[in-house]
Backbone as CSV, one residue per row, in Angstrom:
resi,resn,N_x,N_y,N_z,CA_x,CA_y,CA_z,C_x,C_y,C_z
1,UNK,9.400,9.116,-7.264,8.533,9.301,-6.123,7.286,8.441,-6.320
2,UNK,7.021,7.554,-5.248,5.890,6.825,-5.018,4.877,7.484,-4.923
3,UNK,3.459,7.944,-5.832,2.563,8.447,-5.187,1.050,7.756,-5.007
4,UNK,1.340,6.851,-5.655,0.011,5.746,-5.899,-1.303,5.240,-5.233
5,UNK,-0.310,5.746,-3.435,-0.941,5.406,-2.616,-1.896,6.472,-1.822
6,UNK,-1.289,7.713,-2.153,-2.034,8.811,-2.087,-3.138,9.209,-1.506
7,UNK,-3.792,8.928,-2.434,-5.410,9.198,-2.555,-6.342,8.485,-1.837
8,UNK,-6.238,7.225,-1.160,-6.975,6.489,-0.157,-7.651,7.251,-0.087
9,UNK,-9.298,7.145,0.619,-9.987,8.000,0.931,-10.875,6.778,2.494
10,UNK,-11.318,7.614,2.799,-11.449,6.981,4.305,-11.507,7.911,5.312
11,UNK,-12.348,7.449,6.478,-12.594,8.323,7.870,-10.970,8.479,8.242
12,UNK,-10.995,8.812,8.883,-9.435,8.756,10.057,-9.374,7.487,10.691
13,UNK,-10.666,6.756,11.140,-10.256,5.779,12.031,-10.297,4.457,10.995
14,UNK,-10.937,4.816,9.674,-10.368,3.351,8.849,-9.137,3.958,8.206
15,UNK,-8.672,5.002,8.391,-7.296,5.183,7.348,-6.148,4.638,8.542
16,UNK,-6.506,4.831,9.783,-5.130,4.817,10.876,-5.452,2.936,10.808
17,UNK,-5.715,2.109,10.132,-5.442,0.536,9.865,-5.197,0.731,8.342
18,UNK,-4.387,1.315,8.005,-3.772,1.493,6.139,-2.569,2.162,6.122
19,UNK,-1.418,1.011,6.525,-0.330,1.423,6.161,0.746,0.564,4.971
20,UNK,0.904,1.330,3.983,1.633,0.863,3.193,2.960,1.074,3.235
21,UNK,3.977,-0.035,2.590,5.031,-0.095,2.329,5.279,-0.368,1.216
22,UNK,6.408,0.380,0.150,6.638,0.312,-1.360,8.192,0.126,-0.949
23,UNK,8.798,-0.880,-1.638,9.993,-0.772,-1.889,9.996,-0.997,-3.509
24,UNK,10.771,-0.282,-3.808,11.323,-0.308,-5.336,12.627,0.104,-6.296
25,UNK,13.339,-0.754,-6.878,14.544,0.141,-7.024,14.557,1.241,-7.601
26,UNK,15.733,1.842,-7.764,15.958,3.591,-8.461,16.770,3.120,-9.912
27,UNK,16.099,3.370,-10.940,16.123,3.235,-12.348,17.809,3.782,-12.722
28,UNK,18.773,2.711,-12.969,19.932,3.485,-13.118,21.027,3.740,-12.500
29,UNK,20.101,3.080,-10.938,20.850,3.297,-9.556,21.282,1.673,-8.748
30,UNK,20.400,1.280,-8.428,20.682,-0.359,-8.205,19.552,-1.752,-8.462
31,UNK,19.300,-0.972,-9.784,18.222,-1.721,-10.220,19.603,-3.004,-11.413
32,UNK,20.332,-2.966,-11.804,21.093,-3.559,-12.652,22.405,-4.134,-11.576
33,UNK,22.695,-4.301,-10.370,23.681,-4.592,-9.725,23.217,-6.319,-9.881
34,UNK,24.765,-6.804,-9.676,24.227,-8.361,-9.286,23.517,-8.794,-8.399
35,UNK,23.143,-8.419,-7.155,22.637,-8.737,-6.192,21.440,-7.735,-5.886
36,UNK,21.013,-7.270,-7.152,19.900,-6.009,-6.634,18.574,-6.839,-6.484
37,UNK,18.448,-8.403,-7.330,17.300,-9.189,-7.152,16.974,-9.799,-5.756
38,UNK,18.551,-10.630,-5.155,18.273,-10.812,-3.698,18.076,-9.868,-2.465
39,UNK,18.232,-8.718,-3.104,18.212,-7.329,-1.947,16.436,-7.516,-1.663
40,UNK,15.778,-7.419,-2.772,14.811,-6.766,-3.267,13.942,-7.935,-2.867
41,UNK,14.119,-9.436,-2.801,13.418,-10.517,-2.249,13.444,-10.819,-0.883
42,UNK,14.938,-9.943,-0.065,14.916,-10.319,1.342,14.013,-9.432,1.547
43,UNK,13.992,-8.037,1.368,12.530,-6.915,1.515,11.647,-7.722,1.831
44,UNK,11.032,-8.243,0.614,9.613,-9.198,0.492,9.542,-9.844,1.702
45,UNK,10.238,-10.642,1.866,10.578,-11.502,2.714,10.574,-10.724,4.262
46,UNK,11.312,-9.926,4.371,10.795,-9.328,5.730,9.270,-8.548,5.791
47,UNK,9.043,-8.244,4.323,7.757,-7.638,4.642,6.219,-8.471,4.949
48,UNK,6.339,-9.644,4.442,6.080,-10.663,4.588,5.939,-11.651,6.100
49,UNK,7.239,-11.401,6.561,7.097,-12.145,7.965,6.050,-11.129,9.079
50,UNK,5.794,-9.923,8.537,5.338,-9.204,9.698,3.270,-9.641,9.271
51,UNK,3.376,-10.319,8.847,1.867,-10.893,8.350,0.936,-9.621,7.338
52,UNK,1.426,-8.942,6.139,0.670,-7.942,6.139,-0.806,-8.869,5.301
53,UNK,-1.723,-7.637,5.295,-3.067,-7.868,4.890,-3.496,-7.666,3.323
54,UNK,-2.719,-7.447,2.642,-2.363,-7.419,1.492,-0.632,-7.869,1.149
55,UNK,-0.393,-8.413,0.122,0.841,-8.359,-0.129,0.989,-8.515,-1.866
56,UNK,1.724,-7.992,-2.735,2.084,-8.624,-3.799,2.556,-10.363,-3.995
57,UNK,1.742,-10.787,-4.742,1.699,-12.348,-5.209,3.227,-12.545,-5.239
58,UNK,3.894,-13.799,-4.436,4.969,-14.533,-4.246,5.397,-14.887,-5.522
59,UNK,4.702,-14.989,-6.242,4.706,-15.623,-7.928,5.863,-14.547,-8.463
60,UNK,4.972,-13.211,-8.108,5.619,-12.517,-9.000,6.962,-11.574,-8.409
61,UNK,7.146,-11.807,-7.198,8.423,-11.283,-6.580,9.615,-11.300,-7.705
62,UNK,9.696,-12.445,-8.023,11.133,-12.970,-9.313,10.891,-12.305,-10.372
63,UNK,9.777,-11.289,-10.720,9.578,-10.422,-11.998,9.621,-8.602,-11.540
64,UNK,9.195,-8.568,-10.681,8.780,-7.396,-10.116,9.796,-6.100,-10.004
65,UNK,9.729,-5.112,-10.457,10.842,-3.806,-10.050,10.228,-3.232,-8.252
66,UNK,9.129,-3.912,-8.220,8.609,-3.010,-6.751,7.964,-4.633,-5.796
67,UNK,8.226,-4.221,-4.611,7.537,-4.693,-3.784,6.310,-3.980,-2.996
68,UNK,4.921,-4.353,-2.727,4.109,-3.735,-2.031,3.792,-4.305,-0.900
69,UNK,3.481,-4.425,-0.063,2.844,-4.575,1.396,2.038,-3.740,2.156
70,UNK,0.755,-4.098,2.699,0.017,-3.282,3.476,-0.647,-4.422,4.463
71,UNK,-0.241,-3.009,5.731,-1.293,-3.698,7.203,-2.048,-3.174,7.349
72,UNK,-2.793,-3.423,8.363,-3.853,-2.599,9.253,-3.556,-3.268,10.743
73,UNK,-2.272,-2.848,11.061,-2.052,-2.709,12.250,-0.151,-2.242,12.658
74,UNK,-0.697,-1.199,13.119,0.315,-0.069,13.299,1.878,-0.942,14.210
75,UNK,1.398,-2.408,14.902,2.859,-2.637,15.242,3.991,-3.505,14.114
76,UNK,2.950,-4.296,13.713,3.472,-5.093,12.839,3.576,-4.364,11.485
77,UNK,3.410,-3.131,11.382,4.117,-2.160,10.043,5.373,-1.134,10.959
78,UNK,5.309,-1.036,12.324,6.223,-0.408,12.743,7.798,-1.787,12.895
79,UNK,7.579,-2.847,13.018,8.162,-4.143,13.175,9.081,-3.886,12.037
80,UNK,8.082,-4.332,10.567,8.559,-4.269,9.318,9.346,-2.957,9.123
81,UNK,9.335,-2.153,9.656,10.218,-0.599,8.961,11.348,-1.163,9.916
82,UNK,11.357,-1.397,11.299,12.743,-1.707,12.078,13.056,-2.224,11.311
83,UNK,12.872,-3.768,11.343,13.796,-4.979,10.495,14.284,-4.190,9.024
84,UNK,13.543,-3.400,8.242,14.037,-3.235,7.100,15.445,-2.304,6.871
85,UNK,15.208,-1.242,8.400,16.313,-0.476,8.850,17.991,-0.898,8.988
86,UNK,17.141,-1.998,9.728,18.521,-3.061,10.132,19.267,-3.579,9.351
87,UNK,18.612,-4.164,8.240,18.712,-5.091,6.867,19.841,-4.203,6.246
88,UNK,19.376,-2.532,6.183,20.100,-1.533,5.442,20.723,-2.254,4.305
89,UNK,19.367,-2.471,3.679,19.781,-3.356,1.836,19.687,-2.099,0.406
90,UNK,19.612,-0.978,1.240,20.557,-0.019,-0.059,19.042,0.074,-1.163
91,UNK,18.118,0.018,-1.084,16.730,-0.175,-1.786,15.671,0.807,-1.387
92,UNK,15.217,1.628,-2.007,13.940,2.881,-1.561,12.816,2.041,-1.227
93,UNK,12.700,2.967,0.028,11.425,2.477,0.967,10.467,3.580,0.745
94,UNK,8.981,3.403,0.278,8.441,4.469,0.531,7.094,4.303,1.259
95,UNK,6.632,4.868,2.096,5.761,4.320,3.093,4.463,5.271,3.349
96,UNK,3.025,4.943,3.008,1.991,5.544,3.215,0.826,5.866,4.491
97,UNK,0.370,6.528,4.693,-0.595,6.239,6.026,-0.860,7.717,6.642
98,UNK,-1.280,7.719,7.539,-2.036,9.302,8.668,-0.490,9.782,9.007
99,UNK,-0.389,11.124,8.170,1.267,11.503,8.602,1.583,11.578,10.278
100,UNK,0.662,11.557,10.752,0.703,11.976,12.426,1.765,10.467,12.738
101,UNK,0.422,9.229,12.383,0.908,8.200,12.787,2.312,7.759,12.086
102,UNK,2.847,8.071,11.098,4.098,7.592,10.284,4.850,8.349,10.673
103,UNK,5.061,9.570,10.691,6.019,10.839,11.865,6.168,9.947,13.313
104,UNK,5.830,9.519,14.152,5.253,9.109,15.245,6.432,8.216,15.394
105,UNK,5.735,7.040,14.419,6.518,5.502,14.353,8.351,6.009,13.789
106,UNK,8.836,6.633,12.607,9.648,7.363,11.942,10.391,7.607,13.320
107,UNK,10.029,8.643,14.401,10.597,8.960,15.064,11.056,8.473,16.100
108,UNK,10.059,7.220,16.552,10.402,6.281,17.800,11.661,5.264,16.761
109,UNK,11.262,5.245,15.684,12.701,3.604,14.807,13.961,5.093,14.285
110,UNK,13.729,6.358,14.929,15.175,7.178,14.528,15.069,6.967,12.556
111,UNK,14.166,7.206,12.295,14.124,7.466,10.271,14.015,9.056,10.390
112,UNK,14.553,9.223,9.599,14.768,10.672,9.244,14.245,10.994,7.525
113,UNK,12.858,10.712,7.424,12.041,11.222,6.196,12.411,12.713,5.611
114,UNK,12.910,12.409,3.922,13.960,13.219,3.263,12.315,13.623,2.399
115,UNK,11.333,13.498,2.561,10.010,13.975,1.416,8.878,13.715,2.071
116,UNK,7.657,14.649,1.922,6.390,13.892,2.233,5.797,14.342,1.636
117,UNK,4.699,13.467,0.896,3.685,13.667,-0.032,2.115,14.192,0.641
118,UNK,1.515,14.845,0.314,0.652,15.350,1.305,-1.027,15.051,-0.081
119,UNK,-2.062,14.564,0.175,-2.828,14.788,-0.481,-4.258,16.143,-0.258
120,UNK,-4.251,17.153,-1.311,-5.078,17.990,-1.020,-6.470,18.204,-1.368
121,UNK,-6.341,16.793,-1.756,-8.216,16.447,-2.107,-8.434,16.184,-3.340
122,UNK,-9.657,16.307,-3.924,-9.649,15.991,-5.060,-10.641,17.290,-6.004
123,UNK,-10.380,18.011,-6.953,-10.564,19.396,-7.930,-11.431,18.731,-8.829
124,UNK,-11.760,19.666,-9.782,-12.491,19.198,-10.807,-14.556,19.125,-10.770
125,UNK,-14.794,19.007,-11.429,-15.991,18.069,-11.338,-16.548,16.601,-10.685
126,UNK,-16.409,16.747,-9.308,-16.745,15.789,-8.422,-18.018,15.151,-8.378
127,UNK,-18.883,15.944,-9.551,-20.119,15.046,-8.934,-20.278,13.770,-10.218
128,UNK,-19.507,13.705,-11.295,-18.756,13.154,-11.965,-18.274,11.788,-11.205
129,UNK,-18.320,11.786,-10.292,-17.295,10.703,-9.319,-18.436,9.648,-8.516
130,UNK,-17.769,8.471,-8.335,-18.782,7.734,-7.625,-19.134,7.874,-6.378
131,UNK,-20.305,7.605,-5.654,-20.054,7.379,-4.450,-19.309,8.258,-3.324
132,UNK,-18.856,8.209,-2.407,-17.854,8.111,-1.488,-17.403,7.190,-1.200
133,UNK,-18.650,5.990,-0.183,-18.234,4.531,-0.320,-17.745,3.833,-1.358
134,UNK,-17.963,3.827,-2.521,-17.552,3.585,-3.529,-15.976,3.690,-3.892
135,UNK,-15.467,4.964,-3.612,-14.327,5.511,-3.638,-13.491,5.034,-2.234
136,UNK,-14.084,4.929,-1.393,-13.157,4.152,-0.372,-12.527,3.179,-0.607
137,UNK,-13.167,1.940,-1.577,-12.704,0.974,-1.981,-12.021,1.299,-3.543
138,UNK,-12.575,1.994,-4.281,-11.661,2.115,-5.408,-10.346,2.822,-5.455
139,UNK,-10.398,3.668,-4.551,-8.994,4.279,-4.171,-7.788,4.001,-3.378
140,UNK,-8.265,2.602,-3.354,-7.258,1.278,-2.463,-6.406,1.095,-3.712
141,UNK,-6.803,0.995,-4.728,-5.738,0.599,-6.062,-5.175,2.313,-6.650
142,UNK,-4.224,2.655,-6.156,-3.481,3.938,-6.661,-3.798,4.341,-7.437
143,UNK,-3.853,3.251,-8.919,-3.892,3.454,-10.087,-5.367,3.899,-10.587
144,UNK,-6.102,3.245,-9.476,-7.588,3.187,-9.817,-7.997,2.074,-10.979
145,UNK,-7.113,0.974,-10.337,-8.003,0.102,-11.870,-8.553,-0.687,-11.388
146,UNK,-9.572,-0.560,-10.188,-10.549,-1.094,-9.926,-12.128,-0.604,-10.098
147,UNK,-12.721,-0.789,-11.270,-13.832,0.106,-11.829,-14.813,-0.087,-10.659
148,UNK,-15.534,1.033,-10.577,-16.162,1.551,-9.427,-17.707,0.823,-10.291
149,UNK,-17.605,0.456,-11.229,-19.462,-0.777,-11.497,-19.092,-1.954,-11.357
150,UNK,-17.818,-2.660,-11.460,-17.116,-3.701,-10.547,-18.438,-3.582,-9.280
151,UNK,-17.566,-2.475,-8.334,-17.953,-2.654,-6.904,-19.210,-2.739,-6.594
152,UNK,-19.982,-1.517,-7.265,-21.171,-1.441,-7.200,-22.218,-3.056,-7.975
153,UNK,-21.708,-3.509,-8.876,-22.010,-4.763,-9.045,-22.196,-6.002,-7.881
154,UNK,-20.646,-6.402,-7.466,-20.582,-6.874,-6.407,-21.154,-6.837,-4.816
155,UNK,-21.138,-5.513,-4.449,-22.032,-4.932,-3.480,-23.653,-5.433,-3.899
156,UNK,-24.210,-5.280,-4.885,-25.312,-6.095,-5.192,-25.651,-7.376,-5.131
157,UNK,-25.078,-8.272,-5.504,-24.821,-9.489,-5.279,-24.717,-10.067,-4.093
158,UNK,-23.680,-9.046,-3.182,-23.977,-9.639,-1.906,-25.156,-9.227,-1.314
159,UNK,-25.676,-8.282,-1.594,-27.140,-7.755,-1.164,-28.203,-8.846,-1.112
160,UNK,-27.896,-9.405,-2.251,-29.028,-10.539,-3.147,-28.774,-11.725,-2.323
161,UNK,-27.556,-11.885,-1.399,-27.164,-13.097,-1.258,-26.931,-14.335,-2.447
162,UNK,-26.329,-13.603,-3.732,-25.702,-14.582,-4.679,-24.484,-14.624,-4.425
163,UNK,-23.458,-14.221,-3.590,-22.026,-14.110,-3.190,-22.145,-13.842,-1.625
164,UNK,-21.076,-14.382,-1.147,-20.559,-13.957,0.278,-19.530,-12.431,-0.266
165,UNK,-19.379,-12.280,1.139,-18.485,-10.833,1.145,-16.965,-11.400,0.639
166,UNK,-16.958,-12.408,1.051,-15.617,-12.667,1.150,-15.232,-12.981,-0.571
167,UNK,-16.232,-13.635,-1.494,-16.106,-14.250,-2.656,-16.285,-12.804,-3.628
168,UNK,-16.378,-11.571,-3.067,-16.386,-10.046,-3.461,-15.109,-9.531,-3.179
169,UNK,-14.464,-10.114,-2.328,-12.799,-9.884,-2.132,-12.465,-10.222,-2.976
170,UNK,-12.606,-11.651,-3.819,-11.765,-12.061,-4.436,-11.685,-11.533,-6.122
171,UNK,-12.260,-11.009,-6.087,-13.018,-10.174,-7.257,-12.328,-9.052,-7.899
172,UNK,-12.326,-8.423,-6.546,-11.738,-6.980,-6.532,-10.230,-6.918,-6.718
């Protein structure tokens, strides 16, 4: 089970432009077939034609057990789930975003979702934690290995006007 993507944190109206797509094989299952590498590159490849706004580096497609892709725009991630439907290349799809909106799309392309991951916030000692803003952007990486004095660094810099916003993308 994909859960990486989880935790995003965000209003409603910047989470409904954050939809992810994970394809990855099943350990055991068709990760060792002869043709489980070209299955797994036409994915890319369709996930790819739908223009997403993130994508995993082309470089590393030929190494990779997973493919990632993310839009921020609900047709061209509803596009990418058709075509991938069609493809029916035998490979786990797992797909993130506002369950309203992924139920929605799911039901107009006829997918019949066998799991849903639901996030119930976050426990513990929160004041421990950065930011909020802070966490909007650090909780874009599942894993969280984007250190939150990274951001807060960068966010300075552009403050200072020693960086553009954009040269803070590249960073992150």
């Amino acid at each position: 089970m994909v859960t990486h993507t989880l935790h995003r944190l965000g209003d409603e109206d910047s989470l409904k432009k954050d939809y992810v797509v994970v394809a990855i094989y099943a350990h055991g299952i068709n990760d060792n077939q002869p043709d489980s590498r070209v299955r797994l590159l036409r994915i890319a490849e369709i996930l790819k034609a739908q223009r997403p706004v993130n994508m995993i580096n082309e470089l590393l497609w030929n190494f990779t057990p997973a493919i990632q892709a993310v839009y921020d725009d609900k047709n061209s991630f509803k596009t990418a789930l058709r075509l991938l439907k069609k493809a029916d290349l035998g490979i786990s799809i797992t797909v993130s975003g506002l369950l309203s909106e992924v139920r929605e799309i799911a039901e107009e392309l006829d997918l019949k979702p066998h799991t849903v991951n639901l996030s119930l916030g976050v426990f513990g000692k929160k004041e421990l934690l950065p930011s909020e803003k802070i966490l909007e952007i650090t909780s874009m990486c599942g894993h969280h290995c984007v250190s939150p004095n990274l951001v807060k660094n960068l966010v300075e810099q552009v403050i200072k006007n020693k960086i553009i916003p954009e040269e803070a993308i590249m960073f992150g």
